[in-house]
C-alpha positions in Angstrom: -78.0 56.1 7.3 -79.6 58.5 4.7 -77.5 60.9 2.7 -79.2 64.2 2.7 -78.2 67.5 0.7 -74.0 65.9 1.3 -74.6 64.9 4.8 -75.1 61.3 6.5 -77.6 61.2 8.5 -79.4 58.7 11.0 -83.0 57.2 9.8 -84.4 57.8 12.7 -83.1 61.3 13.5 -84.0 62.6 9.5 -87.9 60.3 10.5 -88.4 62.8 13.4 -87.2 66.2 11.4 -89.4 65.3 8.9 -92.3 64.7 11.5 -92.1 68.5 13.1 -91.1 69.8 10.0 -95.2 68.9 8.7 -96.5 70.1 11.8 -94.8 73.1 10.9 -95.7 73.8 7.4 -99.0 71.8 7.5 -100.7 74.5 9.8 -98.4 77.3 7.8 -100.3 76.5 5.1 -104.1 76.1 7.1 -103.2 79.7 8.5 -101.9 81.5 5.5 -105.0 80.6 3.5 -107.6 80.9 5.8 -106.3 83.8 6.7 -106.5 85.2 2.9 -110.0 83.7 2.8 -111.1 85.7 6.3 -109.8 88.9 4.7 -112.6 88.8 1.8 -115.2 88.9 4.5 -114.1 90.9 7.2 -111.3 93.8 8.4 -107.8 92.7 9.2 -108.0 92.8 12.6 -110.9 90.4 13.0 -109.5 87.8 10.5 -106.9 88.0 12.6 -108.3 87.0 15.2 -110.7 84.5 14.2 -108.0 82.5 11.7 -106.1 82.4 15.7 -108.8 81.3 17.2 -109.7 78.5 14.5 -106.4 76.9 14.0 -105.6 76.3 17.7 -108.7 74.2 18.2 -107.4 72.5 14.6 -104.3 72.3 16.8 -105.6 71.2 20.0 -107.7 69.1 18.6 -105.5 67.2 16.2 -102.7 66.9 19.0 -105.8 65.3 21.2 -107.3 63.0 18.6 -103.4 61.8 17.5 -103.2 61.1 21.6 -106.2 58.9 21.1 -104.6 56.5 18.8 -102.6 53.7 19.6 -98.9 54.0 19.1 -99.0 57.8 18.6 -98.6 60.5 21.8 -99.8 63.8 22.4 -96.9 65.9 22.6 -96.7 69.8 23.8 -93.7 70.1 21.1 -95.9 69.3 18.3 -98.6 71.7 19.1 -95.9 74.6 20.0 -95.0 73.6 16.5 -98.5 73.8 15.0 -98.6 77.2 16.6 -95.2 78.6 15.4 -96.6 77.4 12.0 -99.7 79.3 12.6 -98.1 82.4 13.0 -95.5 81.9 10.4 -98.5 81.5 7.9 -100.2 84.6 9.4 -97.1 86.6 9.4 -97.2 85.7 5.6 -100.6 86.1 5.1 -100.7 89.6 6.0 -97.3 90.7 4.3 -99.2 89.4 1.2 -102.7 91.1 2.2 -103.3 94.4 0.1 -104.7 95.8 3.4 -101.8 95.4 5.3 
């Protein structure tokens, strides 16, 4: 058992939270800045777009590769997770963008 912010919980269970929680925030973080990067170069729209585009082959391809190792599994949850992070960090990116 780990105690966590007042509340017990399982090692396992806080292991696996923890796990989808970085897919999460790990491709947050890819979209948001490439995002801000794409914006330098070309309209809103098309950064858009191509920061999509980009980070779900990063996605794809990082779910693939991770289904390629031994003891690790390709999972449809993770990458729905990479993508809900993508668009999180997009969502950010472009409440933070000047040109939005």
């Amino acid at each position: 058992m780990v105690n966590f912010f007042g509340l017990s919980v399982r090692m396992d269970v806080f292991h696996a939270v923890l796990r989808e929680a970085a897919h999460f925030v790990m491709h947050l973080i890819l979209a948001g800045l490439m995002f801000r990067v794409l914006i330098l170069f070309m309209k809103t729209k098309g950064a858009l777009i191509v920061c999509v585009l980009i980070c779900f082959v990063v996605a794809l391809f990082d779910e693939v590769m991770q289904g390629r190792v031994s003891g690790r599994t390709c999972e449809m949850l993770d990458l729905v997770l990479n993508l809900l992070g993508v668009e999180t960090g997009l969502l950010v990116g472009v409440l933070m963008s000047s040109e939005a």
